[in-house]
N, C-alpha and C positions, 0 to 999 in steps of 0.2 A: 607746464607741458614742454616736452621736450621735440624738435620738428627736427625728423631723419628724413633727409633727403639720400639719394643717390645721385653718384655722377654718370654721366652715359654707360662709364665700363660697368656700371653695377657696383661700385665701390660705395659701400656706407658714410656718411658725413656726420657727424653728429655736435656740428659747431655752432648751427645757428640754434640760440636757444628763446623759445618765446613764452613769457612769461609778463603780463601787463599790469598784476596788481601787484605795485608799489606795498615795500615793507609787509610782503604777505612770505617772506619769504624764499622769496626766488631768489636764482642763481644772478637774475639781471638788476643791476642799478644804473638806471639813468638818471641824470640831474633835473629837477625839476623843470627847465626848461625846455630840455629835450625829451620830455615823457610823451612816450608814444599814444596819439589819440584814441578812443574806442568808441570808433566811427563804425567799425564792419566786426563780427563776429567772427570768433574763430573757430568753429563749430558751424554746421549746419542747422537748419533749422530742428532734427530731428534728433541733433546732439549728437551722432551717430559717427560722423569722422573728421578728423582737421580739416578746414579749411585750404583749399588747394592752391599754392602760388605759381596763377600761371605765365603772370611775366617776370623775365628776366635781365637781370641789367650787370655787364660785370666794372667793376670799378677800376682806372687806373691811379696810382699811386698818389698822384697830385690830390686825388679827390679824397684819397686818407687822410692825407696832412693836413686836407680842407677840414673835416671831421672831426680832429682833434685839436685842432687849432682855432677853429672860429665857430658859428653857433649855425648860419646857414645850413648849410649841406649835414650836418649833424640831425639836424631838426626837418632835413626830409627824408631821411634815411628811418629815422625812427618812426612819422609820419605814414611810412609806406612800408615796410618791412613786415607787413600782415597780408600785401597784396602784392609783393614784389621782391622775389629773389636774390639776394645781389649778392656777387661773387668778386673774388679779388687772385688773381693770378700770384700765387707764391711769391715769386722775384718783383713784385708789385708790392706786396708788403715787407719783404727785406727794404725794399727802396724806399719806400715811406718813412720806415723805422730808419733808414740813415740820416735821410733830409733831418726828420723829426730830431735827432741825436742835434745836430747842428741848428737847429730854427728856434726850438725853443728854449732852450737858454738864452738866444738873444733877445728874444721877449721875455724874459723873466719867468718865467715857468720850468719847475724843477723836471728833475728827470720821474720821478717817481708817478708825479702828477700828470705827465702826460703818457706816460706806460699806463696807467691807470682809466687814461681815457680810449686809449687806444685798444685797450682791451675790453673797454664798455663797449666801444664803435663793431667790435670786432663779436660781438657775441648777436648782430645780425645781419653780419657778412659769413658767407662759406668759402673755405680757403680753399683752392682748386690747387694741387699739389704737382710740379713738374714733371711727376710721370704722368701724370693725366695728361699734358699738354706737350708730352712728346708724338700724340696721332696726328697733331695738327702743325707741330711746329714750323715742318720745311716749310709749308702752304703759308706761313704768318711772317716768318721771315723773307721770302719772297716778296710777300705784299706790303713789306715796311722796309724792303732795303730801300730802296732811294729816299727814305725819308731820316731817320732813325731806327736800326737794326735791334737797337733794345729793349726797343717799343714791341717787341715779337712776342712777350708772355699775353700780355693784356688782347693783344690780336689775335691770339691760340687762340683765347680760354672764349672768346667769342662766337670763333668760327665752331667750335667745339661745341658750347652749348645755344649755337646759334639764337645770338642777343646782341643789341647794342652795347657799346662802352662809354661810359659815364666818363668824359675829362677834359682839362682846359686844352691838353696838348694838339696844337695843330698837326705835329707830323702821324696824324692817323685819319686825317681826313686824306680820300684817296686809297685807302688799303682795301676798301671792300666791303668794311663791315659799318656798319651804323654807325652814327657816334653822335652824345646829345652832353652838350655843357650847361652848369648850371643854371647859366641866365633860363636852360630853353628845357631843364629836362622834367620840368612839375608837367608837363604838356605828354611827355609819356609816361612817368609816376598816377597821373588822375584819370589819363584817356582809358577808353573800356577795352 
């Protein structure tokens, strides 16, 4: 199954792709360890239409590298991604993929290998694209200049699809918008 979202303008997404059984074919591979649970249907009871995801969570960059880099947050992302939307601000994935260029080779992990993961992580995140997050940008930048001014994608694409953001970085508490880190975010991932 393939799950088309829109973003507010009406703009078609067709990134996040959901597909749960293993070697049946699909477009998605996950590692066994991070295989998504089939805990809740994606269908209705009457088999009639997908499964509606109606919370939202957008991720900041740190929480990418987290993804690709270690098993945690990798493993709630996949865990939730039937009931939970999650979006990553453009310039939030450029950034990831910079650190990323830089982090894992000092861990011993090749370049291949972790593009590879990063595009596994990435097939149940929706990329919100910087035209999207030019209606909100003045209003995000405002609300992150005294802290870090670059931090102003991840703080668009919230106010925009008003949701929290998923990240360790302190300079977004104070902006306006929610914000839950991983020690705290299974608490809005499981909540109803």
């Amino acid at each position: 199954l393939v799950f088309i979202s829109r973003f507010p303008s009406g703009q078609r997404n067709r990134s996040a792709t959901h597909c749960w059984k293993q070697d049946a074919g699909c477009r998605k591979r996950w590692p066994a360890l991070a295989s998504p649970k089939m805990n809740s249907p994606l269908t209705s009871r009457l088999g009639a239409r997908p499964k509606v995801q109606h919370k939202r969570l957008v991720l900041d960059a740190n929480i990418l590298i987290r993804a690709v880099l270690g098993r945690r947050v990798r493993q709630l992302i996949a865990d939730s991604c039937q009931d939970v939307a999650f979006y990553v601000a453009e310039a939030n994935y450029d950034e990831a993929e910079h650190y990323l260029a830089e982090l894992a080779p000092a861990r011993g992990i090749t370049e291949a290998v972790w593009q590879a993961s990063l595009k596994s992580v990435m097939t149940a995140v929706q990329l919100v694209r910087l035209g999207e997050l030019s209606l909100m940008e003045q209003e995000a930048r405002a609300r992150i200049a005294c802290r870090d001014e670059r931090d102003w994608p991840a703080v668009a694409a919230a106010l925009l699809l008003t949701c929290p953001v998923w990240t360790e970085d302190q300079d977004f508490f104070g902006a306006g918008v929610a914000t839950w880190t991983t020690a705290t975010v299974e608490i809005y991932l499981r909540g109803s």
